[in-house]
C-alpha positions in Angstrom: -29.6 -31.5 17.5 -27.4 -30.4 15.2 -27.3 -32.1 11.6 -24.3 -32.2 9.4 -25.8 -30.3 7.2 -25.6 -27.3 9.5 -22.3 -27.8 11.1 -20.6 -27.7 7.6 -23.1 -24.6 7.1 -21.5 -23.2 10.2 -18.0 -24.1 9.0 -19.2 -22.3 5.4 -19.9 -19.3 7.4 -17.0 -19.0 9.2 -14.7 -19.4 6.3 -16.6 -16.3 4.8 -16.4 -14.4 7.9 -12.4 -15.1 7.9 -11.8 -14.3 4.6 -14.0 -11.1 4.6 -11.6 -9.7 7.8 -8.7 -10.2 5.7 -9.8 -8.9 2.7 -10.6 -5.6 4.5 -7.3 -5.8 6.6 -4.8 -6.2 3.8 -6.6 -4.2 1.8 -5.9 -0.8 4.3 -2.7 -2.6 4.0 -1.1 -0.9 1.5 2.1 1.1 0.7 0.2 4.0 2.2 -0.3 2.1 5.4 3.4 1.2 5.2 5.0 4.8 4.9 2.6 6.8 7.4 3.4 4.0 10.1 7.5 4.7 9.5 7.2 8.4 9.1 4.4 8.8 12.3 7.0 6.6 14.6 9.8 8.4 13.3 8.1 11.5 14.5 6.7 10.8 17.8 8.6 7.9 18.8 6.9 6.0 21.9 3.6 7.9 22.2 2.4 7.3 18.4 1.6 3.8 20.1 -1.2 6.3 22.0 -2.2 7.8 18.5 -2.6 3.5 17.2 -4.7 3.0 20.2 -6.9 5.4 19.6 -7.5 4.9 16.0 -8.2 0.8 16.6 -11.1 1.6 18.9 -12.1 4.6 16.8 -11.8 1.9 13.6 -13.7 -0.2 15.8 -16.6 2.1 16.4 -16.9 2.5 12.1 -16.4 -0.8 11.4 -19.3 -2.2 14.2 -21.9 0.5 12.2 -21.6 -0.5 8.6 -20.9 -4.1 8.7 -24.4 -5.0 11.4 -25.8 -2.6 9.0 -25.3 -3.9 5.7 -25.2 -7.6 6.9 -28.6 -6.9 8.8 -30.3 -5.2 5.3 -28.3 -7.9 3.1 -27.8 -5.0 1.1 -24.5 -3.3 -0.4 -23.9 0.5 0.7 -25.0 2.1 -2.6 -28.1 0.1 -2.3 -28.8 1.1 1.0 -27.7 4.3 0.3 -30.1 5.1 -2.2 -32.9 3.6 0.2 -31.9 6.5 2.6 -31.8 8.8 -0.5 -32.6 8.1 -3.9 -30.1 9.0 -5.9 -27.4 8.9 -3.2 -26.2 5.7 -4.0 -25.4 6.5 -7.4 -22.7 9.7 -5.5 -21.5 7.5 -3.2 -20.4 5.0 -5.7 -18.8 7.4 -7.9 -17.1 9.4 -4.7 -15.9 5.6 -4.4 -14.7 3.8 -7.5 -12.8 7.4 -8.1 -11.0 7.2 -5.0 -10.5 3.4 -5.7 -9.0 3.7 -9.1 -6.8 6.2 -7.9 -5.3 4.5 -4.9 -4.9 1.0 -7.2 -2.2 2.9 -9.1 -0.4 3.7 -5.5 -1.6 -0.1 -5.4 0.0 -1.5 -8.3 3.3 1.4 -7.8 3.7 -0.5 -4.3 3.7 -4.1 -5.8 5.8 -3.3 -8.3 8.6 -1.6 -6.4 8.1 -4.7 -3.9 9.4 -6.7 -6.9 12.3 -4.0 -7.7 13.7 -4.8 -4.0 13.3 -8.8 -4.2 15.1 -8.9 -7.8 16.2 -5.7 -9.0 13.6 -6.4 -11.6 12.2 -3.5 -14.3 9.4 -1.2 -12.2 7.0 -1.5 -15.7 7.5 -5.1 -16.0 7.3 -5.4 -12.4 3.5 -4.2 -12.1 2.4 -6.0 -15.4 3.4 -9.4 -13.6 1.7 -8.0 -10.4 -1.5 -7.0 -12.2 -1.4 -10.7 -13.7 -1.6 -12.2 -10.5 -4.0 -10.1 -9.4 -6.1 -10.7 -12.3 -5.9 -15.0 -12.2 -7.8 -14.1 -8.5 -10.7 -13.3 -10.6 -10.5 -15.7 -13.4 -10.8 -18.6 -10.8 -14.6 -20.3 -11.2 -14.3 -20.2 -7.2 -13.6 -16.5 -7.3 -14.8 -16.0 -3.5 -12.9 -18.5 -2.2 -10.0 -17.8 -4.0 -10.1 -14.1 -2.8 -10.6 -15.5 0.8 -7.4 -17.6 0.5 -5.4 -15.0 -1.2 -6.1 -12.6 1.2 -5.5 -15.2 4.6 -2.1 -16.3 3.0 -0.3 -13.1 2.0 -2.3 -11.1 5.5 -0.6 -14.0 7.3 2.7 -13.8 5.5 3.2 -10.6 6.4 2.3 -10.3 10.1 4.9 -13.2 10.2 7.7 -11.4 8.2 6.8 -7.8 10.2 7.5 -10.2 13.9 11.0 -11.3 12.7 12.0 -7.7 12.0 10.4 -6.5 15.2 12.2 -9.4 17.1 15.7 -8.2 15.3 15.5 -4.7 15.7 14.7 -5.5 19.8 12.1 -2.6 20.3 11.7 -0.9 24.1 8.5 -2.5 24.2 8.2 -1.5 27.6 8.5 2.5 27.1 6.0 1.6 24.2 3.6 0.2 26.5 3.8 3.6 29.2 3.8 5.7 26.3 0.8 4.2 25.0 -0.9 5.0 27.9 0.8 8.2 29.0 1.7 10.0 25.7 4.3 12.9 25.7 2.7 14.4 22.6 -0.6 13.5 20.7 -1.4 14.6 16.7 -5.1 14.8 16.1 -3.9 15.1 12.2 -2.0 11.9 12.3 -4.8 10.3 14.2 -7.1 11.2 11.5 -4.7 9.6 9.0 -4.5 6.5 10.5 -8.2 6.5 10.4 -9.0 7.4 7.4 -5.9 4.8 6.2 -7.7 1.6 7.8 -11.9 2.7 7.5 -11.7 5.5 5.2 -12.6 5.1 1.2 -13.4 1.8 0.1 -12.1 -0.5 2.7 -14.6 -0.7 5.3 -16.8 -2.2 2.9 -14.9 -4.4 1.6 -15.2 -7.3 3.9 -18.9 -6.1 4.3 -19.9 -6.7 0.6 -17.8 -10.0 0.7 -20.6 -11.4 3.1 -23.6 -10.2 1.0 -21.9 -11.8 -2.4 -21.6 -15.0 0.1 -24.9 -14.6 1.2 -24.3 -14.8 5.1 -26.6 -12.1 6.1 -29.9 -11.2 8.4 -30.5 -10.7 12.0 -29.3 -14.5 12.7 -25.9 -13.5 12.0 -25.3 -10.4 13.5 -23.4 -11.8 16.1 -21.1 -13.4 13.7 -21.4 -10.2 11.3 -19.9 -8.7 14.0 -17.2 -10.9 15.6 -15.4 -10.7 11.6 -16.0 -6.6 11.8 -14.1 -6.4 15.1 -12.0 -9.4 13.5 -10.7 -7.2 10.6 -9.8 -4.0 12.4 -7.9 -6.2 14.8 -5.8 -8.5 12.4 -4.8 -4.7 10.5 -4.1 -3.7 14.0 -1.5 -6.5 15.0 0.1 -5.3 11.3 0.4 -1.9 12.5 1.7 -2.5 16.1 4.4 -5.0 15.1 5.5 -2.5 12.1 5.8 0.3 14.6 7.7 -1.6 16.8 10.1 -2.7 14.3 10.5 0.9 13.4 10.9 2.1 16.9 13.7 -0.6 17.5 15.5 1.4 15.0 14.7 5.0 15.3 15.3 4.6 19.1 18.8 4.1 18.9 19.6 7.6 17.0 19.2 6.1 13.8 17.3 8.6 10.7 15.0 6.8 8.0 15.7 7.9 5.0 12.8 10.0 3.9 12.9 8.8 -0.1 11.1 5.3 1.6 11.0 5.4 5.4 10.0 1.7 5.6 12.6 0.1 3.7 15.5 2.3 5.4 14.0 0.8 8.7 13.8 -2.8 7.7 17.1 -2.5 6.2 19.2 -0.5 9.2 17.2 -3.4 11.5 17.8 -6.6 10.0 20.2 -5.6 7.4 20.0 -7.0 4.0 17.6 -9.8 4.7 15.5 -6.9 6.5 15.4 -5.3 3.0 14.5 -8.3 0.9 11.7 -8.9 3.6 10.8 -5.5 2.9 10.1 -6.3 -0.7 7.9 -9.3 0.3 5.7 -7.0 2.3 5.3 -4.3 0.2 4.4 -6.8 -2.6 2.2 -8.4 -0.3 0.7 -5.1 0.6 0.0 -3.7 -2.6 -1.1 -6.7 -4.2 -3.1 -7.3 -1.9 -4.7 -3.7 -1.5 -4.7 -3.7 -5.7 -7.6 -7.0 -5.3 -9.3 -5.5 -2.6 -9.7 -2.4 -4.4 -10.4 -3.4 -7.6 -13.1 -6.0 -5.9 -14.9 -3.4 -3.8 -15.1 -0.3 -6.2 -16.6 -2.6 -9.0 -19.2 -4.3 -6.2 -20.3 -0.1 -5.5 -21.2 -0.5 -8.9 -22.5 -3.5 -10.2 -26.0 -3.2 -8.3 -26.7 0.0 -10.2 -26.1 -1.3 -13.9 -27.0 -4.4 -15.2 -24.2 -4.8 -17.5 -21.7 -4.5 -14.9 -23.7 -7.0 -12.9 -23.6 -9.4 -15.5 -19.7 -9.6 -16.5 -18.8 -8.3 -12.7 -15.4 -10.7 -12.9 -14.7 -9.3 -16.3 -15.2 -5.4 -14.6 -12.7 -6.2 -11.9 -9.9 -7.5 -14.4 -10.8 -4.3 -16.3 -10.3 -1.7 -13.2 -7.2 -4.2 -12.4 -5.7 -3.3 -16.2 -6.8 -0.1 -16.4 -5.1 0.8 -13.0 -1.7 -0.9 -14.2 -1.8 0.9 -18.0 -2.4 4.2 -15.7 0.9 3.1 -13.8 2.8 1.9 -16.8 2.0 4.8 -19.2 1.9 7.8 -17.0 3.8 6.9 -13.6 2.6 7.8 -10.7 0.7 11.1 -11.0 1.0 12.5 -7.4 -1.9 15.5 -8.2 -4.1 12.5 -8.5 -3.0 10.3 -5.5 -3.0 13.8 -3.4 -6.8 14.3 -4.9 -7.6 10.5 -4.1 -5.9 11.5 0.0 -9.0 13.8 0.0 -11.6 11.8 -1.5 -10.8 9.2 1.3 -11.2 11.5 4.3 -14.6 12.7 2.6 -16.1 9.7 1.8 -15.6 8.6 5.2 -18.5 10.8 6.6 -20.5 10.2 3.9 -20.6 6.6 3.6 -20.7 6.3 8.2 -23.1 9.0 7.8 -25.7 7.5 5.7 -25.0 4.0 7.5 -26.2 5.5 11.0 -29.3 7.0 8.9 -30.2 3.4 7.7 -29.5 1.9 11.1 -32.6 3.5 12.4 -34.7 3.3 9.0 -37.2 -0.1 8.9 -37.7 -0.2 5.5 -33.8 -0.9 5.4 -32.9 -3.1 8.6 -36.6 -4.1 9.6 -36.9 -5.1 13.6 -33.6 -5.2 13.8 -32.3 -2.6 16.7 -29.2 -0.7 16.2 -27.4 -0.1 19.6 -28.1 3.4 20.5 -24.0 3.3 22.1 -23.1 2.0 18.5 -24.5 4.7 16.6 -23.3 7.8 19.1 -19.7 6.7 18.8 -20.7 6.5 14.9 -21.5 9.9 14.9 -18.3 10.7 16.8 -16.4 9.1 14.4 -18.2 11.2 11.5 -17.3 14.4 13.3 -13.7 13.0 12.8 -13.9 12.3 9.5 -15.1 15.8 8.4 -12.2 17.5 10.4 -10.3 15.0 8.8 -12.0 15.9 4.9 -11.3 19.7 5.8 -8.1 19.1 6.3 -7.6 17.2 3.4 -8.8 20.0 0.9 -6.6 22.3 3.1 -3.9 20.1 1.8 -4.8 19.9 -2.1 -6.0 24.0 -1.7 -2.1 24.4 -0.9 -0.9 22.1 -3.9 -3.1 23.8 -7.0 
């Protein structure tokens, strides 16, 4: 029988589990996520839904391996990443707050210029307001369940804002649906991105390390663990699909994005003004949403390893939230570093899925627990991916320097 003690357990659970999808979804959410989706339609039209379809089941695969893995050991990846290897914890948390700290500037650059489009407002000013809000997330006593609503309220706001634009730009959903099925071209290197934009980095752990600081972990879970891993990758998915079909409405008829910001020329040639305001309110959304998730999950890589940062953890996050903003503020956006942070993202990838499918197998890290052996050869797959993926990355900042 089931007491009421349990059932609002239950209830606890799932509020975790919801929140933890979001925060990974909105944070691959970002500005990045926003521009490769225009310039990738743009490109191949129809058949990039083939490319999306491949990534989701491919984000799928990653997601499945580190979330049962981490919710199974109750551990965060540095930790169990240093139970693989000692010592490799300590890399892998440096390879990520790096790549973190570099993306929140994109972060904080996308919020801002969200703002710009909604009121014409001052880019500087713009992401010192945006860092603010940011920032009050983690001032909150109830600072998990304020990041849990956050997250649910904007993720939601924009799914609903991205439907009316796909509704006005009236996409040929059905030559989207035969292309996604029988493609007319295919780009491993924009499959990769798209990969690498939703799993890569930081943001598969994000929702993952949400659940240990909520304490919903262990073999009793798992089913749950991974119901909110398949959860996340879908609720970014739906984002993606509805974006590229508002684009495709618009690219379909003749129509050329402009290539300053692909995104907003979309929105704006397919709803018109309002479509360019709406704009704004998804980029904010996206970026502000990206800049907590960020700053949450690169600070969490840390906090295990030093006691000080475990201690004033909220006061870290504010700090990586600030120190992101001044980087924005004082400098601009430096694209050497964003470029740099591109490759970190398709290298830490590997490294991060890599030593997740050691620790699967490793009883010191998941006990009795037993790893599907299906799970962890479409793991290894996807690391084979992601180190195509890092080579080609390099190729790319080789070229720039």
């Amino acid at each position: 029988m089931l007491t009421k003690q349990t059932l609002n357990g239950k209830k606890s659970n799932r509020s975790v589990l919801i929140g933890a999808a979001f925060l990974m979804a909105t944070s691959a959410i970002g500005p990045g996520f926003l521009t490769q989706t225009a310039v990738f339609t743009e490109k191949y039209m129809a058949s990039f839904g083939f490319i999306i379809l491949l990534s989701i089941l491919i984000d799928i695969g990653a997601q499945m391996n580190v979330w049962r893995v981490i919710g199974v050991s109750g551990m965060r990846g540095q930790d169990v990443a240093n139970k693989v290897l000692p010592g490799l914890g300590y890399f892998v948390a440096g390879l990520v707050a790096l790549g973190g700290l570099a993306f929140n500037i994109g972060n904080i650059a996308g919020a801002s210029m969200g703002m710009n489009v909604l009121f014409g407002m001052d880019m500087k000013v713009a992401a010192i307001i945006s860092a603010a809000v940011a920032i009050i997330i983690f001032v909150s006593k109830e600072m998990g369940k304020a990041l849990d609503t956050f997250t649910k309220i904007l993720g939601g706001l924009m799914i609903l804002v991205v439907l009316y634009v796909a509704i006005s730009t009236s996409p040929p959903v059905g030559q989207a649906v035969i292309r996604t099925i029988a493609p007319e071209t295919f780009s491993f290197l924009a499959l990769i991105t798209l990969v690498g934009g939703t799993v890569g980095g930081y943001i598969t752990f994000a929702g993952g390390h949400r659940l240990v600081d909520a304490g919903v972990t262990g073999v009793e879970n798992i089913g749950e663990i991974t119901k909110g891993s398949v959860a996340g990758i879908i609720i970014a998915s739906v984002m993606r699909i509805l974006l590229f079909l508002a684009i495709l409405g618009v690219v379909s008829k003749g129509v050329h994005l402009d290539p300053t910001n692909p995104p907003a020329s979309a929105f704006k040639l397919g709803a018109g003004m309002i479509g360019y305001k709406f704009f704004g309110v998804v980029l904010w959304a996206a970026g502000i949403t990206s800049v907590v998730g960020a700053a949450y999950t690169s600070v969490s890589f840390i906090r295990s390893l030093s006691s000080v940062v475990e201690k004033y953890n909220r006061q870290f996050i504010m700090g990586f939230i600030v120190a992101s903003t001044l980087i924005f503020v004082t400098i601009g956006k430096p694209v050497h570093l964003l470029i740099l942070a591109g490759a970190l993202n398709g290298l830490i990838l590997p490294v991060t899925l890599g030593t997740m499918l050691l620790a699967s197998t490793n009883k010191n890290i998941i006990g009795d627990y037993k790893h599907p052996k299906w799970l962890i050869a479409v793991g290894i797959l996807i690391v084979l991916i992601g180190v195509i993926g890092g080579y080609q990355s390099m190729l790319g900042i080789k070229a720039l320097f």
